[in-house]
C-alpha positions as CSV (number, residue, x, y, z in Angstrom):
1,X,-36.1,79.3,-15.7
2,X,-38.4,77.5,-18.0
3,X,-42.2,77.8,-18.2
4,X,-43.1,75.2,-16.4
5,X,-40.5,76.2,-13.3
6,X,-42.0,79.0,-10.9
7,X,-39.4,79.6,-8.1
8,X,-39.9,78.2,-4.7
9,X,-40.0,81.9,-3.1
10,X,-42.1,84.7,-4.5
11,X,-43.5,88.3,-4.3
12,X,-45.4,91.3,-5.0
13,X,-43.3,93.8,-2.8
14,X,-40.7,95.6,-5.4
15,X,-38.3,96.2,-2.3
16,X,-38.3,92.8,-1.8
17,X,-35.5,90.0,-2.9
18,X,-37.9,87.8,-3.9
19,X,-39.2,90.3,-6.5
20,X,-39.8,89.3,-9.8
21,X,-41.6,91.8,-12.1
22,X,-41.7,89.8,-15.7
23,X,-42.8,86.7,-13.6
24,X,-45.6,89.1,-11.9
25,X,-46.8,90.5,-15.3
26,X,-47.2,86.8,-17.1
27,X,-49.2,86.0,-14.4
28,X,-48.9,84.0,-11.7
29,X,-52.0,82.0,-9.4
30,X,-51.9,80.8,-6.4
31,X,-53.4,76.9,-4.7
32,X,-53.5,77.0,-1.4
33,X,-55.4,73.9,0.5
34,X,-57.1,73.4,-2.8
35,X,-58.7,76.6,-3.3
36,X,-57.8,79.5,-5.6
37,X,-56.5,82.7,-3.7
38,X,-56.2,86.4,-4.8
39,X,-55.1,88.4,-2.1
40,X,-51.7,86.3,-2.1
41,X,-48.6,89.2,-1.5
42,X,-45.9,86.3,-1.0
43,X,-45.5,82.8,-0.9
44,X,-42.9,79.8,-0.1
45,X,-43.6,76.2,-1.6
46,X,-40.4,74.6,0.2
47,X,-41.6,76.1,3.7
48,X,-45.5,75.3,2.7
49,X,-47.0,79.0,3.7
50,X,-48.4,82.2,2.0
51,X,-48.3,85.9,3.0
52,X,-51.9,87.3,2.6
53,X,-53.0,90.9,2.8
54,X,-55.5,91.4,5.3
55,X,-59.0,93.9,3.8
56,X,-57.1,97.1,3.1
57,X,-55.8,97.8,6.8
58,X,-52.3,99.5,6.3
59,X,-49.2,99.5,8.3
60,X,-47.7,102.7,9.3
61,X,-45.4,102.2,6.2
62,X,-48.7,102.1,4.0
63,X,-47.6,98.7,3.2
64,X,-50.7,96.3,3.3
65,X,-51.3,94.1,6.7
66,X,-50.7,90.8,5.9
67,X,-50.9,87.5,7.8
68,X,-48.8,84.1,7.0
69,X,-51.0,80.9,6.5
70,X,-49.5,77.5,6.9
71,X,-50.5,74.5,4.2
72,X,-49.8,73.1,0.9
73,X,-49.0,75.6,-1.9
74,X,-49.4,75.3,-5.6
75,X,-48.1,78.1,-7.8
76,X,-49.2,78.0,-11.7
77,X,-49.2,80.4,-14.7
78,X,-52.3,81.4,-15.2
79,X,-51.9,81.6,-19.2
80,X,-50.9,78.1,-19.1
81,X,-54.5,77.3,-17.5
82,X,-57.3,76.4,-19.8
């Protein structure tokens, strides 16, 4: 993978397969609809949705709540943003 490739599936849970801790420490950020988003726990440019946490409501796992979001998504590095 090359800087300017992110891959199409992402996130922030470490049990899951779409992990990707060097990727998460670089830095990643998040378009969705246009607007910048911070609360983002997974996304999935080919399927066009993100996962986000929901204020700090846990499961009974003590993972957070999340809910999925449909629209265009636009991953970036953020060191790679001016």
């Amino acid at each position: 993978m090359t800087d300017t490739t992110l891959p199409d599936r992402l996130s922030s849970d470490p049990s899951s397969p779409y992990y990707n801790a060097e990727l998460l420490e670089r830095g990643i950020g998040i378009r969705f609809k246009g607007a910048e988003k911070t609360n983002v726990e997974e996304y999935c440019v080919s399927e066009g949705w993100i996962r986000v946490s929901v204020g700090k409501a846990k499961d009974r796992a003590g993972n957070p709540m999340t809910v999925k979001l449909k629209g265009p998504v636009e991953p970036y590095l953020r060191g790679a943003e001016g």
